[in-house]
N, C-alpha and C positions, 0 to 999 in steps of 0.2 A: 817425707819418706825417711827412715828411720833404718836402715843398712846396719844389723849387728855383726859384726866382723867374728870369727871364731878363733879362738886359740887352738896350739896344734893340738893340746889333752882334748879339745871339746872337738877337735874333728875328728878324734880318736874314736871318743863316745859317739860322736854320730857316725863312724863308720862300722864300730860293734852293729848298733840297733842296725845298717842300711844291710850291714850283711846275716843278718837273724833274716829279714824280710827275703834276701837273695835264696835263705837255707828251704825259707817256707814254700818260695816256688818248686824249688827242686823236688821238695816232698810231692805236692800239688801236679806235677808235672804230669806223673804215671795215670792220674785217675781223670783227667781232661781229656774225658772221649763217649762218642755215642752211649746213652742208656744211664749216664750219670747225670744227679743235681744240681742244680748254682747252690742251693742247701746243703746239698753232702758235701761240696768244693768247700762251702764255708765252715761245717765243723771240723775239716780236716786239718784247715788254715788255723781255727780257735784252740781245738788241740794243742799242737805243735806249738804254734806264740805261749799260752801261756804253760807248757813244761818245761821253755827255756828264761820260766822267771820275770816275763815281758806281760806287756798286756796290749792287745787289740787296739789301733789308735780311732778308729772310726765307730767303734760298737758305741753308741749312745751320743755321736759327737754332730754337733749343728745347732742344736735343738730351739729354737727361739718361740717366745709367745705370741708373735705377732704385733698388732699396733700401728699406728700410722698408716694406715694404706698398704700394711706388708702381712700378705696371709703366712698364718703361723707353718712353722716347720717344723714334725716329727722327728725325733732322735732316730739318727741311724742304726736300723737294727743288724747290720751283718760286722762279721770282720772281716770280710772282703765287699768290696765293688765286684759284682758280675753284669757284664754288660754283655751282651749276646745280640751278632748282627749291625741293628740299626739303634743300638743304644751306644751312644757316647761315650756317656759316663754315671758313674752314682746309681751301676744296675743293680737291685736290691736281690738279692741271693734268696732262691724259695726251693722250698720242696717239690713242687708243680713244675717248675721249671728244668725241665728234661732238655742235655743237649743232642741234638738230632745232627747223624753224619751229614757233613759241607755247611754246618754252622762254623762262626767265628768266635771267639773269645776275649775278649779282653779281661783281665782280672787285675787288682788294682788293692795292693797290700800295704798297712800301715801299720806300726809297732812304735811302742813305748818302751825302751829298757833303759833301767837307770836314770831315766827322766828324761831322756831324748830318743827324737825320733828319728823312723826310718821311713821309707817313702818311694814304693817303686810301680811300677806296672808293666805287666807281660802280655799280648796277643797271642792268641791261639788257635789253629786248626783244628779243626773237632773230624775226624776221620776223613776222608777225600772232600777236598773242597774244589769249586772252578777255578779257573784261568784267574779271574777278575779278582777273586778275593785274595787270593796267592798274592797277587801284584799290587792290591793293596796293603796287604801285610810287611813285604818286601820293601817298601815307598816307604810306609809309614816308620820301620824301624832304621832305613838310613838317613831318614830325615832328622830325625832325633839325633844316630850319630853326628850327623853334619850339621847341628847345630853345639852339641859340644864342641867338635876341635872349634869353634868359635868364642869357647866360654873360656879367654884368658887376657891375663891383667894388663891393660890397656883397650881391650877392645871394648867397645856397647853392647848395648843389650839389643840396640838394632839391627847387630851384625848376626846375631843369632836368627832373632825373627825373621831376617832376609834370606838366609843361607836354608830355613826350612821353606821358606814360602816358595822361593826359584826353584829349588829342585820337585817339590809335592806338585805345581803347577806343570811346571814342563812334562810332567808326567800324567796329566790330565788328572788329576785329584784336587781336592781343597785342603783348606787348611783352618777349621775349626777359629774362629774369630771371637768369641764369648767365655771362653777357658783359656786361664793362664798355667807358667809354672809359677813357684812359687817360693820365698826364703825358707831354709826348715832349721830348727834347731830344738830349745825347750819347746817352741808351740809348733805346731804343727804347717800354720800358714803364716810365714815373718815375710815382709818387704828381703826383696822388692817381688815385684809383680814381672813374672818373666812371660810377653806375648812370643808366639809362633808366626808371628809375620812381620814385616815393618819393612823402613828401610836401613843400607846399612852407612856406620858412621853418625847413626842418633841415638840417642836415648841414655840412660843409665853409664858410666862410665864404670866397665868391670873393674873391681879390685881383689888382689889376693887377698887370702882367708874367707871369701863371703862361701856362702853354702848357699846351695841352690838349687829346684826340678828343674828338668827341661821333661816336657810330657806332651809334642803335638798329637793334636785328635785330625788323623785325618779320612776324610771321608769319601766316599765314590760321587758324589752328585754336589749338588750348594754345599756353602761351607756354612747355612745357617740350621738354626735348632732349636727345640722348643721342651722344655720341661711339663713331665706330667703331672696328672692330679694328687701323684700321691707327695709330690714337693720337691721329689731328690731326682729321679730318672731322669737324664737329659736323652732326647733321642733327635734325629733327625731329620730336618722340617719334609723333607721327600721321604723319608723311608727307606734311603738306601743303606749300603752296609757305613761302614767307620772301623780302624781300628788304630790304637793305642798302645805307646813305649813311653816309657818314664823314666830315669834317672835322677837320683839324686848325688850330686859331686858339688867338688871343694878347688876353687879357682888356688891355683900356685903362680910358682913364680917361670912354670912351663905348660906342659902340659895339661888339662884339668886331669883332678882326680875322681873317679867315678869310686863312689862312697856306697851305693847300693850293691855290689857285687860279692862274689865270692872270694 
């Protein structure tokens, strides 16, 4: 594992591109409701990235030929992730794809400016939703908090993956086991590899300057899941809902710095 540490100018730049990605939700914010597309959500996201000079980080990214026993994978065609309900992650954004009141949302935004990236993800209620998905939404975005304040210099990466797993669990939810977060700087996915569960006091020794997602997926039923036939849609081995928070931040010598925001 190969840990590139960042300079402060380069957490600068990646704090530019994390808050382009912050600006794009905001726009995105008003049109996430009943009778709109995961296709409309995405030309509104394409818009906006590329008028502020940036480009799309996922539109065409993955792509491999296959080989060896590994069925090939289509280039991502959105500039958003829409993942709707019981899709995890990597939901492919379509015109057909009509969001209907007491759906859920996840949307899951990447940009490119100045050759660094940004890297975030928002859930969302889609006009009255039940009890359940509420209190999944609610779970899932303080778990994420409560695994940053664990993202500083001295602590593990175990101590994060703990602090989301105790609290998702205690509250009768899972905690996605197959999706990590992840390093972000020039590429998009750099070491280390940040799990959502473990225990704490193992793993990775945090240091300042590293950059980093925290992004648990957590879900209402198993915490397992099964990718569809088109290569990228992860959904949910039951069916039930999931939903997803993301940040991308930069370990100090206090507090972390959440680097995706406004």
């Amino acid at each position: 594992m190969a840990v590139l540490l960042k300079s402060r100018k380069e957490i600068d730049m990646l704090r530019d591109a994390g808050r382009l990605v912050a600006q794009t939700f905001e726009v995105l914010r008003p049109y996430v409701k009943p009778g709109v597309s995961t296709g409309e959500l995405d030309k509104i996201a394409e818009d906006y990235i590329r008028s502020k000079d940036a480009i799309p980080a996922y539109v065409g990214y993955g792509a491999h030929p296959g080989g060896h026993g590994r069925p090939a994978t289509p280039p991502f065609p959105g500039t958003i992730c829409a993942s709707v309900n019981e899709v995890v992650c990597h939901g492919i954004p379509s015109d057909k794809r009509i969001l209907q009141d007491g759906d859920i949302i996840g949307v899951d935004i990447g940009v490119i400016l100045k050759g660094w990236y940004g890297d975030s993800c928002m859930s969302y209620p889609v006009g009255n939703i039940d009890d359940e998905s509420q209190s999944l939404l609610d779970v899932a975005k303080h778990a994420m908090d409560l695994g940053i304040e664990q993202a500083r210099h001295g602590n593990r990466l175990g101590d994060i993956g703990n602090a989301i797993q105790s609290y998702t669990e205690a509250h009768g939810f899972s905690v996605v086991r197959d999706l990590v977060g992840h390093g972000v700087g020039r590429s998009l996915h750099e070491d280390p590899n940040v799990l959502h569960f473990g225990h704490p006091h193992t793993g990775l020794r945090i240091q300042r300057n590293m950059v980093f997602t925290i992004e648990p997926m957590i879900n209402v039923g198993t915490y397992e899941v099964k990718t569809l036939p088109d290569r990228w849609t992860v959904v949910t081995a039951d069916g039930k809902r999931t939903a997803q928070y993301e940040h991308t931040l930069a370990v100090t010598d206090g507090e972390p710095e959440i680097l995706s925001a406004l």
